[in-house]
C-alpha positions as CSV (number, residue, x, y, z in Angstrom):
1,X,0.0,0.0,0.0
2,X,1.1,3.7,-0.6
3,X,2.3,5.9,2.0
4,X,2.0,9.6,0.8
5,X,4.9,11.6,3.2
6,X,2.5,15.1,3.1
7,X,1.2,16.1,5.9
8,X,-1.6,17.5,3.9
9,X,-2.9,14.1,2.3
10,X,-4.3,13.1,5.7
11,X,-6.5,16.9,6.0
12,X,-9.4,14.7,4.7
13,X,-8.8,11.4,6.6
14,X,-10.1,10.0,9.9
15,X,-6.6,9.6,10.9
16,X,-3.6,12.3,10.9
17,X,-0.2,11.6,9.4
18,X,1.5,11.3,12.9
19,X,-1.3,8.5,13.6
20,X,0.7,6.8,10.4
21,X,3.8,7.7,11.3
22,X,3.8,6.2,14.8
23,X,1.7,2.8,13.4
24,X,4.5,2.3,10.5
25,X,7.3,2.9,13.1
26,X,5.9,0.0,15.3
27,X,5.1,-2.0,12.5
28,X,8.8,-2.0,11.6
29,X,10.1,-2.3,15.0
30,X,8.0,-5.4,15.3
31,X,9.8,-6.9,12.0
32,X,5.9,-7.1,10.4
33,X,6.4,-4.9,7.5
34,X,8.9,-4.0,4.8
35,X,8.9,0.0,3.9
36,X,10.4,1.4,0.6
37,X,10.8,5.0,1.1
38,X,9.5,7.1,-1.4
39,X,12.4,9.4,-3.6
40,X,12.2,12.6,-5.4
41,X,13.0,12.8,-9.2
42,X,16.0,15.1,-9.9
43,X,15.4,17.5,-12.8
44,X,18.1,19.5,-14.6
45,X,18.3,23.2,-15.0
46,X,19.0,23.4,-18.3
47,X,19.6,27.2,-18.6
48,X,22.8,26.8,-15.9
49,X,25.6,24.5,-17.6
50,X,26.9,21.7,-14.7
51,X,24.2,23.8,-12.5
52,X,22.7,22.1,-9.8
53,X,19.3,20.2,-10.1
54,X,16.2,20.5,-8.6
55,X,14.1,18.6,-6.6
56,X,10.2,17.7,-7.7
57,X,7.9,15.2,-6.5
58,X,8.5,11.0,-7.2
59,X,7.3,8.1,-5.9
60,X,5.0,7.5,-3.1
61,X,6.3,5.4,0.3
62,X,5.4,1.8,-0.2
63,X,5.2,-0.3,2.6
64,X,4.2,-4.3,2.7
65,X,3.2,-7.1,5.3
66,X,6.2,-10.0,5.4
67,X,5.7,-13.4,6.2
68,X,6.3,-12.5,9.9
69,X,3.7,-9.6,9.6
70,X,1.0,-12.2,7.5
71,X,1.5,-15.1,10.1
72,X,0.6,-12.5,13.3
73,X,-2.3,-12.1,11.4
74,X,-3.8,-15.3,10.4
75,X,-3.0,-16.4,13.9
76,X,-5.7,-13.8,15.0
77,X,-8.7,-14.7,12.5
78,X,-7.3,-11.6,10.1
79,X,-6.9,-12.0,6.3
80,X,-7.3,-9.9,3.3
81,X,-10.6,-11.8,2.8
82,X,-11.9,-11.3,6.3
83,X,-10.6,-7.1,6.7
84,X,-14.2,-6.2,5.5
85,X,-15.2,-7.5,8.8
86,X,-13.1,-5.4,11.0
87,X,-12.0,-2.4,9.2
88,X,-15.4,-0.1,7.9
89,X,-14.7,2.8,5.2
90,X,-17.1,5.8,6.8
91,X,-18.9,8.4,5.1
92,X,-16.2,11.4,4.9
93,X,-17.0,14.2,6.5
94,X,-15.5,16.6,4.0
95,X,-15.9,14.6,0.7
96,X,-14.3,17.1,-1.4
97,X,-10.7,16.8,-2.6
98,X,-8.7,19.3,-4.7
99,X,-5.2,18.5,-6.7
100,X,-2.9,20.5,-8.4
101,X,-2.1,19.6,-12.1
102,X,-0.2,17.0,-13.1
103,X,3.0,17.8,-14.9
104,X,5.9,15.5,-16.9
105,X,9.5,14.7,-15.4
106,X,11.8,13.1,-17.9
107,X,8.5,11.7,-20.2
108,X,7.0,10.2,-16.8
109,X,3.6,11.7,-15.9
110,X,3.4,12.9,-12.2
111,X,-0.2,13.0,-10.4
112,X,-1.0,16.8,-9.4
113,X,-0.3,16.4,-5.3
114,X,-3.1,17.1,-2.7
115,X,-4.0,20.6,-2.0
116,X,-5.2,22.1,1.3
117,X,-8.6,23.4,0.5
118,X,-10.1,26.8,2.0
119,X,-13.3,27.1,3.6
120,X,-14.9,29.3,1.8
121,X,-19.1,29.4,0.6
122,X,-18.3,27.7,-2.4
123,X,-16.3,25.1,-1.0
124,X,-19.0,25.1,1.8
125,X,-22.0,24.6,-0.4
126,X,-20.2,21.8,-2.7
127,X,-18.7,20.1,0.6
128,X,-22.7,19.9,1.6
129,X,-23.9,18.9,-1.9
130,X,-22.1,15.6,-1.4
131,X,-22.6,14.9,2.1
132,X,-26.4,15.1,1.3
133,X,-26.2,12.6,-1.8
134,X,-24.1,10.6,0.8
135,X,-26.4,10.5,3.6
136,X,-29.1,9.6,0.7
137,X,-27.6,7.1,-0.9
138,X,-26.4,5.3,2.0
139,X,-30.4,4.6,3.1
140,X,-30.3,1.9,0.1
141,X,-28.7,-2.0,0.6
142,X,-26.3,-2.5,-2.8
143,X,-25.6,-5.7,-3.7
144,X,-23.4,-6.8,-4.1
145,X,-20.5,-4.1,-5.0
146,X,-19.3,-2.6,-2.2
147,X,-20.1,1.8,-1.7
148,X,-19.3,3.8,1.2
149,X,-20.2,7.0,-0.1
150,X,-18.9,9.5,-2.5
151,X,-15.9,12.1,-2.9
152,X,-15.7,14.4,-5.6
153,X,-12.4,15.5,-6.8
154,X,-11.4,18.5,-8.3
155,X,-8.2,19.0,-10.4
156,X,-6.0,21.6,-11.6
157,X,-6.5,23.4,-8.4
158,X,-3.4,25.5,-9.2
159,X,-4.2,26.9,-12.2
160,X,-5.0,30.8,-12.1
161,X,-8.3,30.7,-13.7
162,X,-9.7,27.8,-10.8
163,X,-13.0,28.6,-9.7
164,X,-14.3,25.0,-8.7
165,X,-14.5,24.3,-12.3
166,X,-12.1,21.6,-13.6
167,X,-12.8,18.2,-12.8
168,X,-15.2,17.3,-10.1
169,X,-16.0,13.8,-10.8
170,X,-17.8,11.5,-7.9
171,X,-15.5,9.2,-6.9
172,X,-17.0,5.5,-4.9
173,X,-14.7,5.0,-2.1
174,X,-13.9,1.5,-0.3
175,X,-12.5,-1.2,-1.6
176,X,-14.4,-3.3,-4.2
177,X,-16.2,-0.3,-5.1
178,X,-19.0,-0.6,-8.3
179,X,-17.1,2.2,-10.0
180,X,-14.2,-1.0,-10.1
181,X,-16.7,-3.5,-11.8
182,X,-16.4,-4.2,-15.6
183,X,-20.0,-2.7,-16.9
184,X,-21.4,-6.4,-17.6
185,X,-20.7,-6.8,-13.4
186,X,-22.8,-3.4,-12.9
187,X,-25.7,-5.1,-14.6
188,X,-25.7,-7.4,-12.3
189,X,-26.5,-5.5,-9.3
190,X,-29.4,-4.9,-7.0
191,X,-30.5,-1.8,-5.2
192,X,-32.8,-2.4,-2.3
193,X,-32.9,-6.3,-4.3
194,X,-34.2,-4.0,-7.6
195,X,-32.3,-5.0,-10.9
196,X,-30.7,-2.0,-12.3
197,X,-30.1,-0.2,-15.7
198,X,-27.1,2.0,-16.5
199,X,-28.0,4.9,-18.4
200,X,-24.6,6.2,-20.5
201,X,-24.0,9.4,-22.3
202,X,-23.2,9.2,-25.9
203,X,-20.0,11.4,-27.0
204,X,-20.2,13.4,-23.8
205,X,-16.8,16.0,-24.5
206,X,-18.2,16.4,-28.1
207,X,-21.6,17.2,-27.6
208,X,-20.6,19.1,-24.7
209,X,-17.6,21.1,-26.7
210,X,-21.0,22.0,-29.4
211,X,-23.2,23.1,-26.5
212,X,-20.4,25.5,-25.0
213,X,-19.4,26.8,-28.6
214,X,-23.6,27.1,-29.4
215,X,-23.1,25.0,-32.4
216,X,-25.9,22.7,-33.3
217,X,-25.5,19.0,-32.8
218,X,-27.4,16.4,-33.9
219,X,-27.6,14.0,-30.7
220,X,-28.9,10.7,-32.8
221,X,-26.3,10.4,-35.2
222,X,-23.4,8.2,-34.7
223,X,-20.8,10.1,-33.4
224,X,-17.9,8.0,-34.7
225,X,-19.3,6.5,-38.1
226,X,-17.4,7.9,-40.6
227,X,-17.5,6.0,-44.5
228,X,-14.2,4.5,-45.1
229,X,-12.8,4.9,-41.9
230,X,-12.5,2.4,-38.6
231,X,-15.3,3.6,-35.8
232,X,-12.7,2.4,-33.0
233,X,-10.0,4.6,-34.7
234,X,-12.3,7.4,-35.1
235,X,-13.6,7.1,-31.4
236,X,-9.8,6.9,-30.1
237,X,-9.2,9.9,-32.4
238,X,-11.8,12.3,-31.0
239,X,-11.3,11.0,-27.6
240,X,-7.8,11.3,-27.1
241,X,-8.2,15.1,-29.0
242,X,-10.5,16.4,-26.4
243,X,-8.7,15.0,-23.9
244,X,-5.0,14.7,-24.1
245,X,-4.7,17.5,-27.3
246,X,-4.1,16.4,-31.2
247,X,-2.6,12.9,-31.8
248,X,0.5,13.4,-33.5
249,X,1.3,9.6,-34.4
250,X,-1.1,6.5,-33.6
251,X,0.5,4.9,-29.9
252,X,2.7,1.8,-30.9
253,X,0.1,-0.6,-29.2
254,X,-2.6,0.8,-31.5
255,X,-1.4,-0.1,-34.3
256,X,-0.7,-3.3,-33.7
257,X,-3.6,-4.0,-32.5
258,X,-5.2,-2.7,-35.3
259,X,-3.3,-5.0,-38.1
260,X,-3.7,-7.8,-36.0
261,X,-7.8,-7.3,-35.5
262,X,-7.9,-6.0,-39.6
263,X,-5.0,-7.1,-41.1
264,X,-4.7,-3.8,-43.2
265,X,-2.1,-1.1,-42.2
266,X,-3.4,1.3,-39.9
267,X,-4.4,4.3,-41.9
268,X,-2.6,8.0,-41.3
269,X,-3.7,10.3,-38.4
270,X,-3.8,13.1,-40.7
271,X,-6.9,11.1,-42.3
272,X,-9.0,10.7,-39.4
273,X,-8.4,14.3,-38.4
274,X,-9.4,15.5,-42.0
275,X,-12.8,13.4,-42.0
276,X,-13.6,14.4,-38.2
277,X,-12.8,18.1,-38.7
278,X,-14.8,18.0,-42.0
279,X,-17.6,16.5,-40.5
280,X,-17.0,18.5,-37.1
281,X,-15.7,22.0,-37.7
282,X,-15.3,22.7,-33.8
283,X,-12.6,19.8,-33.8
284,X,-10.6,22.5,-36.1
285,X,-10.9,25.6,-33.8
286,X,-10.7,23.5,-30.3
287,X,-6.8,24.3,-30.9
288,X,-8.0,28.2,-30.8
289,X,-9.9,27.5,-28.0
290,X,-7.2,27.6,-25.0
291,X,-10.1,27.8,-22.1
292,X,-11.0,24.3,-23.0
293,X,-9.5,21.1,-21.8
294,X,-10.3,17.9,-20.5
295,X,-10.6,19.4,-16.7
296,X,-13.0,21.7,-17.8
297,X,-15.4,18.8,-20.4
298,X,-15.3,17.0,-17.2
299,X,-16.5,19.4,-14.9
300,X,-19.3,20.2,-17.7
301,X,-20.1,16.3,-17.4
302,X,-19.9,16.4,-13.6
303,X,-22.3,19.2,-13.3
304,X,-24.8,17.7,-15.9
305,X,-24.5,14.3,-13.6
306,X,-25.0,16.0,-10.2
307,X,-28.0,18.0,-11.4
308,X,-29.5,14.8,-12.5
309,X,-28.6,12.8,-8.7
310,X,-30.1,15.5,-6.7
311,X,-33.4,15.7,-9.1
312,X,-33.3,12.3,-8.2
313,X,-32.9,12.5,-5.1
314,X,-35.3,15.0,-4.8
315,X,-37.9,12.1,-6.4
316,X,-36.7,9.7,-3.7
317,X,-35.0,7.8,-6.7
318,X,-31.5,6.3,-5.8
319,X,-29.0,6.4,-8.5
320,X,-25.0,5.9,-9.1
321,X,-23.0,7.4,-11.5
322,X,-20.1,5.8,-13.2
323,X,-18.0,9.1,-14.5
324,X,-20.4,9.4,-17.6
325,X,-22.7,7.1,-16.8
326,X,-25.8,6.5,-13.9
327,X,-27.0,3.3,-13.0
328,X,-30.9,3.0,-11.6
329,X,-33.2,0.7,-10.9
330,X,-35.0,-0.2,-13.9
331,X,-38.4,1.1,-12.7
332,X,-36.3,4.9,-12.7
333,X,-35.1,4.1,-16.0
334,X,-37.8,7.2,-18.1
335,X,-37.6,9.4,-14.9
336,X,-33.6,9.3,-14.9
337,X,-33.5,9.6,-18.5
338,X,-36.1,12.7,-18.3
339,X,-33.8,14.5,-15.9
340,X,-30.0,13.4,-17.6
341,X,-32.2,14.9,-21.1
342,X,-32.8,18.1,-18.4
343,X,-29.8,18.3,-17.0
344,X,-27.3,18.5,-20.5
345,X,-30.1,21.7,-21.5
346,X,-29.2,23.3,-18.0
347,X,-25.6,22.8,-18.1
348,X,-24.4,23.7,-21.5
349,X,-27.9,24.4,-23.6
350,X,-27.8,21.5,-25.9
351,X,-29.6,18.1,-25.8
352,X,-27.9,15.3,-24.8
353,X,-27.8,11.8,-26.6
354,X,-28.2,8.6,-24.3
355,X,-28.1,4.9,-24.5
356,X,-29.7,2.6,-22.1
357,X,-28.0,-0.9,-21.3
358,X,-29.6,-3.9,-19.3
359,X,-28.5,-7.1,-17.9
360,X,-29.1,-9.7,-20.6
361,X,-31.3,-12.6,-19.5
């Protein structure tokens, strides 16, 4: 398990970092665990010649039970299988999280670190928003994931325009959460012993992107069917451009896979982008458009999905998003569409497109 070494990762936990601290230092003197400490990358300054290097953030502290560590354990009833019965994941009282932006060191991709959030209205009100879908949802027996209640996590905390308006995702937590399950395992859940149905929204950055640039969109087309050209390579196209910027060259694995599942070569980039930003002209300007990224789609998508769980709520209906999905029972299933259909108008003035999936029999 990770170890983070800031003080400030613990500001949301039941337990403080010296609470840690002291544990791990027992732990250790007991001969039970195995620690690696974490380590800082070293970056260059490349403007100095033979200058000295600077310090930025690396690996999280590790730490691991040993055999010695395992065999206290099993000799007292404990395993990994039996921890659900002694260790309980409570409803946090401040569900709301906010990281700074993630950065790359020497081509590796480094987490934005946990930052202390001020109390504020804002932060007030959203903190409160959550607790109350908390307390809500936690009136209704899942089965059989595992929820414990929500956080919602805001990124790019650090950026000079942040206004509580990148990211802001709900997050399960506990351990075997439904947000883990492959969406075939979601099907097969029960809410209050209720089958379910998991609502998902259909091409939520692009119809989203059209909304906030008041360009029509037609929500019942197929967003990735283009003649001539691969729907997965399309769909991996548009996704990783509204999300990670303008593919450059296809990734390695891509292309293999894409010989291997066709047995044609894979065609150029350059093509897909043409045919996408023909049939798409906002695809062209999103490079003009430097107050859109994936923080801010996301915290589009998060708002549409929040107005729809407290509407919900409201209706005494339980629900449980997956990112850009919510699963209901299937007796909500034309109420929670009704309100996700709502919801997209409210947040970014543009209808929504949705697809319904259901456990087969």
């Amino acid at each position: 398990m990770s170890w983070p070494l800031s003080r400030s990762a613990y500001t949301e936990l039941p337990h403080s970092y010296d609470d840690v601290k002291s544990a791990v230092e027992v732990l250790k003197a007991l001969g039970f665990i195995e620690v690696a400490a974490g380590k800082p990358f070293l970056q260059k300054n490349f403007f100095v010649s033979g200058g000295p290097v600077a310090k930025s953030k690396g690996f999280t502290s590790m730490m691991r039970l040993n055999p010695k560590g395992l065999e206290w354990l099993r000799h007292r009833g404990l395993s990994p299988q039996s921890q659900g019965e002694h260790f309980k994941d409570g409803i946090p009282t401040n569900p709301l999280v906010l990281r700074g932006a993630s950065r790359r060191v020497d081509g590796r991709k480094i987490s934005g670190g946990v930052l202390r959030i001020q109390k504020t209205p804002k932060s007030v009100a959203l903190a409160k928003e959550v607790q109350e879908l908390n307390a809500f949802v936690s009136r209704f027996d899942i089965q059989p994931a595992k929820h414990r209640g929500f956080k919602r996590i805001f990124n790019e905390g650090d950026h000079q325009n942040f206004a509580w308006n990148r990211g802001g995702r709900l997050y399960s937590i506990g351990r075997g959460s439904y947000q883990s399950l492959s969406k075939s395992e979601r099907l097969q859940m029960m809410i209050d012993g209720d089958p379910v149905v998991e609502i998902d929204i259909s091409g939520s950055y692009l119809t989203i992107l059209h909304g906030l640039l008041q360009v029509p969109f037609d929500p019942s087309a197929d967003h990735y069917q283009v003649d001539g050209l691969d729907r997965e390579l399309v769909k991996r196209w548009t996704v990783a451009t509204l999300t990670s910027g303008r593919l450059v060259r296809w990734p390695r694995g891509l292309r293999d896979g894409y010989r291997k599942r066709t047995g044609l070569k894979i065609p150029p980039v350059s093509t897909v982008a043409r045919a996408m930003e023909a049939r798409y002209p906002v695809l062209a300007q999103l490079k003009d458009q430097q107050e859109f990224s994936w923080a801010t789609f996301m915290w589009h998508e998060s708002e549409i999905v929040i107005v729809t769980l407290r509407a919900l709520m409201d209706a005494g209906i339980p629900a449980l998003p997956v990112f850009d999905s919510v699963i209901v029972r299937v007796q909500d299933r034309d109420t929670a569409l009704r309100e996700l259909e709502g919801a997209f108008r409210e947040v970014v003035g543009i209808q929504g497109s949705f697809v319904v999936h259901a456990a087969i029999p």
